[in-house]
py3Dmol code that shows the C-alpha trace and the ligand (Angstrom):
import py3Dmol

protein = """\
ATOM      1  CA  UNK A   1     103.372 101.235 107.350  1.00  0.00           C
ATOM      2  CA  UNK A   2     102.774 100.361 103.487  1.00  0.00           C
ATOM      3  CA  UNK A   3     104.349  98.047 100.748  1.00  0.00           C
ATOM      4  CA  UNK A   4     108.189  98.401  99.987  1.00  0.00           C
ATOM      5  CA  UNK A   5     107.989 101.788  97.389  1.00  0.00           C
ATOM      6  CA  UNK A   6     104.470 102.499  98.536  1.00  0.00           C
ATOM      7  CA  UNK A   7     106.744 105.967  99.532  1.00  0.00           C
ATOM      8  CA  UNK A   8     106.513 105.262 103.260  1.00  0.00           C
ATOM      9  CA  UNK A   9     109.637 107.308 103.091  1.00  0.00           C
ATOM     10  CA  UNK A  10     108.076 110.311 100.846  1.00  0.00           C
ATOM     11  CA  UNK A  11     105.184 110.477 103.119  1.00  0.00           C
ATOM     12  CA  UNK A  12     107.664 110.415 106.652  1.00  0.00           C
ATOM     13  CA  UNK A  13     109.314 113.432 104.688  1.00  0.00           C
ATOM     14  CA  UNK A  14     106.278 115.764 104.458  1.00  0.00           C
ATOM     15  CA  UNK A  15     105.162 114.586 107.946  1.00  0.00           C
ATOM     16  CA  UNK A  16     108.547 116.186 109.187  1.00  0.00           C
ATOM     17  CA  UNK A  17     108.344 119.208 107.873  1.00  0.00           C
ATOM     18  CA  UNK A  18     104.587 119.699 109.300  1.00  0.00           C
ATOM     19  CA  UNK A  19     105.255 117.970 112.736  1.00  0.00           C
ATOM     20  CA  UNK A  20     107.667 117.740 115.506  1.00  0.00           C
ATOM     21  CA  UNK A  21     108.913 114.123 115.620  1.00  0.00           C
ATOM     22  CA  UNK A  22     111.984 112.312 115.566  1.00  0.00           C
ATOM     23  CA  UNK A  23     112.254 109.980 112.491  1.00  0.00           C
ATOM     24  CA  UNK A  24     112.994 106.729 113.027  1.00  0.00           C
ATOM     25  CA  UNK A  25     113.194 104.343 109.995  1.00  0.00           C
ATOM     26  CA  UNK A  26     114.263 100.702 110.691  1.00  0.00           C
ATOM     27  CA  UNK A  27     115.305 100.362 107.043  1.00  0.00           C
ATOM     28  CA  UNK A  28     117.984 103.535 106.639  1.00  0.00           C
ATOM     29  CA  UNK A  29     119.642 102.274 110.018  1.00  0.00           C
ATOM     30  CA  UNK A  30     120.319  99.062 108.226  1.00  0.00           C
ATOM     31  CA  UNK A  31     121.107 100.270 105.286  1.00  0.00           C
ATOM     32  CA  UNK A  32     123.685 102.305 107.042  1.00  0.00           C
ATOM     33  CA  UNK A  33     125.018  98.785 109.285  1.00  0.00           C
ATOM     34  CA  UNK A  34     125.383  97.474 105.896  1.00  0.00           C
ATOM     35  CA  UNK A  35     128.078 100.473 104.437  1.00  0.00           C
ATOM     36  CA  UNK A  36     129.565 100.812 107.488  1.00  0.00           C
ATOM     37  CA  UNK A  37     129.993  96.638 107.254  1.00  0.00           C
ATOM     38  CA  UNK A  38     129.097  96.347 111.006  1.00  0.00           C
ATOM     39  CA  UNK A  39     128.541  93.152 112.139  1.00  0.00           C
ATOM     40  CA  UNK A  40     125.084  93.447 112.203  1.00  0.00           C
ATOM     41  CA  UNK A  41     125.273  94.986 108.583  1.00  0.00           C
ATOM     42  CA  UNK A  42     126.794  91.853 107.472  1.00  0.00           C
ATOM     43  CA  UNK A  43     123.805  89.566 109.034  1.00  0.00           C
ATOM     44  CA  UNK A  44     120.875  92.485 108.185  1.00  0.00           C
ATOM     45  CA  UNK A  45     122.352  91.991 104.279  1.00  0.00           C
ATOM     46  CA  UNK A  46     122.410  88.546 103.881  1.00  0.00           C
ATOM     47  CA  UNK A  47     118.104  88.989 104.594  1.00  0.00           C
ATOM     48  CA  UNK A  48     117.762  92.117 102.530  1.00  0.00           C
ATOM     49  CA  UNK A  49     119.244  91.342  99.274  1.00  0.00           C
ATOM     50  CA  UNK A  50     116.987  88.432  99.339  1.00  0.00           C
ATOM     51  CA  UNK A  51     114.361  90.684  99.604  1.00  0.00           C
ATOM     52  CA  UNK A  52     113.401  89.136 103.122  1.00  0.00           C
ATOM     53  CA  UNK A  53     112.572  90.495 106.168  1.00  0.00           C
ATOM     54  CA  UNK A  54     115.569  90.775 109.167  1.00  0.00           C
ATOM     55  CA  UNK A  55     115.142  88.627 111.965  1.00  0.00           C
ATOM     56  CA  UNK A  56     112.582  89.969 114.814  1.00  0.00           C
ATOM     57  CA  UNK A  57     115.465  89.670 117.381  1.00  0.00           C
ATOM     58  CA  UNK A  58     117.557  91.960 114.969  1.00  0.00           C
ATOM     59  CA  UNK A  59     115.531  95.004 114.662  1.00  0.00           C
ATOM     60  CA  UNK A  60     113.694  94.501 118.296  1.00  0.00           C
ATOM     61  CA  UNK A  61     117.236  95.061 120.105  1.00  0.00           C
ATOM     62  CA  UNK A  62     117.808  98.549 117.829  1.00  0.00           C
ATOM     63  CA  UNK A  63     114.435  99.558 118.713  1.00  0.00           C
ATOM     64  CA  UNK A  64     115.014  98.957 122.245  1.00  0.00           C
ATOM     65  CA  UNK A  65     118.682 100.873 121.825  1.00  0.00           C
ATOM     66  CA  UNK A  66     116.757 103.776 120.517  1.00  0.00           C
ATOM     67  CA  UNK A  67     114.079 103.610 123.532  1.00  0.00           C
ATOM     68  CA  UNK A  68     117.186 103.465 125.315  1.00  0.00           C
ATOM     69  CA  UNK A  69     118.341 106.876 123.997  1.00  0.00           C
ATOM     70  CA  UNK A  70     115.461 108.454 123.653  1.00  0.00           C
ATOM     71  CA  UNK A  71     114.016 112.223 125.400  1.00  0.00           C
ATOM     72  CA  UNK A  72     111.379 112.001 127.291  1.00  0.00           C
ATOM     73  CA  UNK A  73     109.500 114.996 125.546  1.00  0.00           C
ATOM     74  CA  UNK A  74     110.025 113.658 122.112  1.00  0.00           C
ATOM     75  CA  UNK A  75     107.538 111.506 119.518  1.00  0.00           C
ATOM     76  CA  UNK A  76     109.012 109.303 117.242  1.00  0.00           C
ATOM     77  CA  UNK A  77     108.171 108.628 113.937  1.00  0.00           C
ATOM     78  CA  UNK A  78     108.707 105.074 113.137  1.00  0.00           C
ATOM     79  CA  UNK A  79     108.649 104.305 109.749  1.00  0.00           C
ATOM     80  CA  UNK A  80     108.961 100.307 108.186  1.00  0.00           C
ATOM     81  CA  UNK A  81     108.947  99.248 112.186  1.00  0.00           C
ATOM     82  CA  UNK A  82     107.164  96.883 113.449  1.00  0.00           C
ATOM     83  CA  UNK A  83     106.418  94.513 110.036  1.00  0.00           C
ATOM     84  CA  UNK A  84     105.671  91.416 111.913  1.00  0.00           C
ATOM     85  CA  UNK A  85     103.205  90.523 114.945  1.00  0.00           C
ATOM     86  CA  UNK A  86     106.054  89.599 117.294  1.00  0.00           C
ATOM     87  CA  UNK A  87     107.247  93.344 116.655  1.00  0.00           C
ATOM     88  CA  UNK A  88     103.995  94.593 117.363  1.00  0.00           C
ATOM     89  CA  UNK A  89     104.061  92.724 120.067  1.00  0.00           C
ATOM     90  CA  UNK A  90     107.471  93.723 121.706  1.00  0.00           C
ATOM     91  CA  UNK A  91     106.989  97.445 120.504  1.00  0.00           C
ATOM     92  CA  UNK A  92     103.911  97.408 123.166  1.00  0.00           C
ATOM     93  CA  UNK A  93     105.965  96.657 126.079  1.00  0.00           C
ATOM     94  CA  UNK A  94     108.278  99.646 124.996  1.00  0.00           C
ATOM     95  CA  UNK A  95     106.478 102.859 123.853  1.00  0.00           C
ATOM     96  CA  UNK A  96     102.662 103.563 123.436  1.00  0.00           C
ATOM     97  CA  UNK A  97     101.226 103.540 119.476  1.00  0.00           C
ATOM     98  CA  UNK A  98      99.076 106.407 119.280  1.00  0.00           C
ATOM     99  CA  UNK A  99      98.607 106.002 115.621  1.00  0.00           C
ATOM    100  CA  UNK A 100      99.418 103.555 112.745  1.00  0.00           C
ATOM    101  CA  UNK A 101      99.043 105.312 109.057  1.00  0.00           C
ATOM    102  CA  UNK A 102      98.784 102.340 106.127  1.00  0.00           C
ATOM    103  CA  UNK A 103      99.722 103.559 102.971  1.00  0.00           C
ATOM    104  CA  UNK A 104      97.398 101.390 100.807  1.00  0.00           C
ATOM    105  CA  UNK A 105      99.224 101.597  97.086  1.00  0.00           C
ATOM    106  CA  UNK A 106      98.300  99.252  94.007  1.00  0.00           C
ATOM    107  CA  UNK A 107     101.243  97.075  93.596  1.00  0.00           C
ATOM    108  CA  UNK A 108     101.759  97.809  89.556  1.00  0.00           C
ATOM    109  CA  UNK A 109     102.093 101.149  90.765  1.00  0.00           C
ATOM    110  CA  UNK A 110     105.253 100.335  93.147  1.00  0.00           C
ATOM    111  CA  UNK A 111     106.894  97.927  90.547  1.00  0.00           C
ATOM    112  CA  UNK A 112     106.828 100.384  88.370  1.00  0.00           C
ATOM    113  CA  UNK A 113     108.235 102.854  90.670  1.00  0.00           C
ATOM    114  CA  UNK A 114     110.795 100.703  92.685  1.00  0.00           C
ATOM    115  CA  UNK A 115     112.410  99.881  89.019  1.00  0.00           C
ATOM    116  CA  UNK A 116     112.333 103.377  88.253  1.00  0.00           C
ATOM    117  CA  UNK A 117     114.384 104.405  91.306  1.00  0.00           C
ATOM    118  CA  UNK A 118     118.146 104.718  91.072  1.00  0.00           C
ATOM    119  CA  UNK A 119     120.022 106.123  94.086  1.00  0.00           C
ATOM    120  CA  UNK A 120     123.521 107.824  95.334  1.00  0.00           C
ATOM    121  CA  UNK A 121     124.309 105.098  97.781  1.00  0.00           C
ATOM    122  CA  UNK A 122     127.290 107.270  99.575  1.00  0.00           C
ATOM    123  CA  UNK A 123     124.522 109.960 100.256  1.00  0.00           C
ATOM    124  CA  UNK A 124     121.280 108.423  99.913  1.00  0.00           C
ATOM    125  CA  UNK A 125     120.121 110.858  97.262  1.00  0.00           C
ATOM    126  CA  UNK A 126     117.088 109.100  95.410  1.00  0.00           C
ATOM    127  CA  UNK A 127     116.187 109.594  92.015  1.00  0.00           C
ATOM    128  CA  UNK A 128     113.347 108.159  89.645  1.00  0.00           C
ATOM    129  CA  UNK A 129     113.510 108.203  85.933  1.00  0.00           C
ATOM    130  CA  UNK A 130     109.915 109.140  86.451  1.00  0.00           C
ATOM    131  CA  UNK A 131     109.697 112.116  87.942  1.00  0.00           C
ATOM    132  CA  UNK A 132     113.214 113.428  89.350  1.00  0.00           C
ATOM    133  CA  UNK A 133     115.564 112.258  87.103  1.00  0.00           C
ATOM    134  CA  UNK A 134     119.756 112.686  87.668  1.00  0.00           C
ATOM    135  CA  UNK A 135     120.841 115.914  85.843  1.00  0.00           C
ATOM    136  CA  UNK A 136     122.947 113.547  83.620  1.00  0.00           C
ATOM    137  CA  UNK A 137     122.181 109.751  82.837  1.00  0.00           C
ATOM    138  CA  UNK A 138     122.976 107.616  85.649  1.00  0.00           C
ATOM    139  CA  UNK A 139     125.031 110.534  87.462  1.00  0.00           C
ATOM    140  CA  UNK A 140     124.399 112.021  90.728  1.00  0.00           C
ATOM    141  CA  UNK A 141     123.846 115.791  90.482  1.00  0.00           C
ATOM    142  CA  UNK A 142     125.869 117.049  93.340  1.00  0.00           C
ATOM    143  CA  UNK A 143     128.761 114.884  92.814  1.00  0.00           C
ATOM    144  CA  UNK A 144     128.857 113.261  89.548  1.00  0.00           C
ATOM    145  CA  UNK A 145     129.688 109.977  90.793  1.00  0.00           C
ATOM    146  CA  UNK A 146     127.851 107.102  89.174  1.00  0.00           C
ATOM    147  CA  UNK A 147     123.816 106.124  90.737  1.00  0.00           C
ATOM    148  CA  UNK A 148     123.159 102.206  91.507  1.00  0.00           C
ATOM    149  CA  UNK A 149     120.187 100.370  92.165  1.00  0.00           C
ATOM    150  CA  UNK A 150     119.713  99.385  95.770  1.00  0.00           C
ATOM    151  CA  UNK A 151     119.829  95.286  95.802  1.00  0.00           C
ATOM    152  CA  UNK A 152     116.494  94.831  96.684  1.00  0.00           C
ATOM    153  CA  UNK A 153     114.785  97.156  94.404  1.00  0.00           C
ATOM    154  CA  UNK A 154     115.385  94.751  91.727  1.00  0.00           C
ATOM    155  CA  UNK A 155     112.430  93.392  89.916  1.00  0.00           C
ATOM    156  CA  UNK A 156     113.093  90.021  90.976  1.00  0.00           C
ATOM    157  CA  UNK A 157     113.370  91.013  94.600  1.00  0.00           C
ATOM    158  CA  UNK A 158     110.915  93.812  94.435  1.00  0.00           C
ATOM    159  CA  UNK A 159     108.456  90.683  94.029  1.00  0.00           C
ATOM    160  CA  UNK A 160     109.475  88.862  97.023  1.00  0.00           C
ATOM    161  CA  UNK A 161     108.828  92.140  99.066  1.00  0.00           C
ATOM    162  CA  UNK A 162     105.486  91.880  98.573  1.00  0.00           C
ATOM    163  CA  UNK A 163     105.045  88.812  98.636  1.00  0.00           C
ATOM    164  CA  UNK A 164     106.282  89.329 102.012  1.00  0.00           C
ATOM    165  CA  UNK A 165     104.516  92.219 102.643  1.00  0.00           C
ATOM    166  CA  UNK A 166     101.305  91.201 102.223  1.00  0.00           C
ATOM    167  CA  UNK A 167     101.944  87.942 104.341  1.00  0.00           C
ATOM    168  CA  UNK A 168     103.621  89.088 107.284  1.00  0.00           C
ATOM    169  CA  UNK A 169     103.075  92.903 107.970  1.00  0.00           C
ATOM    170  CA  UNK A 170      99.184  93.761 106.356  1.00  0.00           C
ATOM    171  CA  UNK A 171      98.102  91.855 109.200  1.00  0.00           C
ATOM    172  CA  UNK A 172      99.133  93.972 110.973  1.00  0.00           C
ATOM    173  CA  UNK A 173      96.312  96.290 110.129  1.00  0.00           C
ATOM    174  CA  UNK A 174      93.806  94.261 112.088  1.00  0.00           C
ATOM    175  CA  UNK A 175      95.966  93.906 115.089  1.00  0.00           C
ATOM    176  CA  UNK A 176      96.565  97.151 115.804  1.00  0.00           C
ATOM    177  CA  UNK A 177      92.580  97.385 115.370  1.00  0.00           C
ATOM    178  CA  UNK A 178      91.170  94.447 118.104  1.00  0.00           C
ATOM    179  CA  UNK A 179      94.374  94.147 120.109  1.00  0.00           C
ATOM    180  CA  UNK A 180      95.416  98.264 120.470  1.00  0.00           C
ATOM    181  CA  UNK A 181      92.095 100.090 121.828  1.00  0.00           C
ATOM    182  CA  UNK A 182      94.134 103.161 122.087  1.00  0.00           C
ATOM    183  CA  UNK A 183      95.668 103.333 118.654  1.00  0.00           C
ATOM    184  CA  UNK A 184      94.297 104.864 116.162  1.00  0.00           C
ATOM    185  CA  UNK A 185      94.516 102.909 112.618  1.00  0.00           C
ATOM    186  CA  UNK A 186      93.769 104.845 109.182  1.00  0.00           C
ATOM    187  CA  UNK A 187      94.710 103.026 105.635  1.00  0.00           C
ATOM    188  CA  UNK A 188      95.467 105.557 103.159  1.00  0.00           C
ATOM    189  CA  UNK A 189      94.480 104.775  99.509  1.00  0.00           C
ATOM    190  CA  UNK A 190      96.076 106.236  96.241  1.00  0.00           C
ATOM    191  CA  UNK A 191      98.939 106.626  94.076  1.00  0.00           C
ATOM    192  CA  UNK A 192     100.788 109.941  94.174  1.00  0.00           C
ATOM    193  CA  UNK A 193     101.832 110.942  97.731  1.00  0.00           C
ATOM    194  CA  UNK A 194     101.193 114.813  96.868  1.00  0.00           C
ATOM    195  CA  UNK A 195      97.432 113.718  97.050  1.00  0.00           C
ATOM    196  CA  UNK A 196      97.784 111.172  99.860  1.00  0.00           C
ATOM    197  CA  UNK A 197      99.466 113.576 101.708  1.00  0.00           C
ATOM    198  CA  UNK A 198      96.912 116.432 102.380  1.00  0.00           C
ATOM    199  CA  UNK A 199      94.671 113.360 104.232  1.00  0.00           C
ATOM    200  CA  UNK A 200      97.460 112.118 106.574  1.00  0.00           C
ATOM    201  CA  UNK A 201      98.425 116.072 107.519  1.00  0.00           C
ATOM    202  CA  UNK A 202      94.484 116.287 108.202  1.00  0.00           C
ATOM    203  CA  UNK A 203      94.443 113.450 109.744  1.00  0.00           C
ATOM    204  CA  UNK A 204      97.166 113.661 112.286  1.00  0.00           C
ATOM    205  CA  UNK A 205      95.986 117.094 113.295  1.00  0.00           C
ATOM    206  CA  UNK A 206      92.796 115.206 114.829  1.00  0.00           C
ATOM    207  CA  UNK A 207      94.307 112.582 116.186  1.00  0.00           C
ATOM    208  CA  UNK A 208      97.932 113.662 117.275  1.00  0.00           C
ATOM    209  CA  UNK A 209      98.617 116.130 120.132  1.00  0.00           C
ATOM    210  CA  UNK A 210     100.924 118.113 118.735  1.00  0.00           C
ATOM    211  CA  UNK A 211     103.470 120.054 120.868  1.00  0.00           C
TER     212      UNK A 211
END
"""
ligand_1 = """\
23
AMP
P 112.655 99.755 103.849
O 113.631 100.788 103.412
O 111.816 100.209 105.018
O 111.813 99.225 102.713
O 113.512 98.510 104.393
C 114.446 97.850 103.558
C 114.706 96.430 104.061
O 115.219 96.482 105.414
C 113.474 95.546 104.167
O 113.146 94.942 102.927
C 113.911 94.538 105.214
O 114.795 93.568 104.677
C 114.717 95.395 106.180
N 113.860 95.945 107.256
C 113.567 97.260 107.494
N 112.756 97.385 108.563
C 112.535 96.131 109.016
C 111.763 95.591 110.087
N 111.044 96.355 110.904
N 111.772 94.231 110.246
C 112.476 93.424 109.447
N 113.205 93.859 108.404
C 113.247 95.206 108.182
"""
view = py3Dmol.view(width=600, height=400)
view.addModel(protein, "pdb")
view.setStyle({"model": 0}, {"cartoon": {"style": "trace"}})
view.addModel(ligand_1, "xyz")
view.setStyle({"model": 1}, {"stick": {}})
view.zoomTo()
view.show()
């Protein structure tokens, strides 16, 4: 878990290519409802161009759809899921938390970055005029079509996020701590995931059976 652009995302990325897990993040699968204009696209967008969070029921029913599907050998990687106590809550009656990773980021540093970050919706390509810009202004490399800026990375939405963020999931943090004795919790402070990174790999290796 971590802040909207705390690069929850970046992080799940390395973590793949060092461990065996199947990614699970609550916010691509409704950023896909919403292209594909499912019906639960169209309620999941009316909450995320606000910047708020989707209903509990919402995301609880496609976590329980992927528990559904799930192997028996496999881990998941959930990443953004649960952000609220009543998640936490329902996610216990479905799979075991063996560990939560909090990425701890200061928030200039992911208003700065969110307002930076341009993306190929079709694709999901991301870009940052910080550090990966497009080829050509505003351009996606591969295809040339034009980059947008996803609705809620707006700075007067990016705001809201945090706002939300800080009032609904951080708390989460000292859940997981007195109500999950067999989770482990570790908040992970910085700015740059290439130097975050190194930690979490070190710390998974302790505390994650790898297969
Ligand atoms: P993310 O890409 O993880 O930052 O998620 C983008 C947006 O999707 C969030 O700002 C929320 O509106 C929504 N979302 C993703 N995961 C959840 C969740 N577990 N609970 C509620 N809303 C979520």
């Amino acid at each position: 878990m971590g802040a909207p652009g705390g690069g929850k995302g970046t992080i799940s990325k390395k973590i793949l290519k060092d461990f065996k897990f199947n990614h699970i993040s609550t916010g691509d699968i409704l950023r896909k409802h919403v292209q594909d204009k499912t019906e639960l696209g169209l309620i999941a967008n009316s909450y995320m161009v606000k910047g708020a969070l989707v209903p509990d029921t919402v995301v609880i029913d496609m976590l329980r759809l992927i528990h559904k599907n799930k192997k028996n050998d496999e881990s998941l990687l959930l990443d953004g899921f649960p952000r609220t106590i009543e998640q936490a809550k329902q996610l216990s009656t479905i799979f075991p938390i063996d560990c939560l990773i909090s990425l701890d980021i200061p928030h200039q540093t992911i208003i700065d970055r969110l307002s930076n970050r341009w993306i190929h919706a079709p694709s999901g390509r991301i870009y940052s005029y910080d550090y990966n810009p497009p080829k050509i202004h505003n351009k996606d490399d591969i295809t040339g079509e034009p980059l947008s800026q996803r609705d809620d990375d707006k700075p007067e939405t990016i705001s809201k996020r945090l706002v939300s963020y800080e009032q609904m999931t951080k708390p989460l943090i000292e859940y997981y701590r007195n109500h999950s004795k067999n989770t482990h919790v570790e908040v992970f402070q910085g700015t740059e995931s290439d130097v975050i990174y190194p930690n979490v790999k070190n710390y998974l290796l302790k505390h994650f059976k790898t297969k």
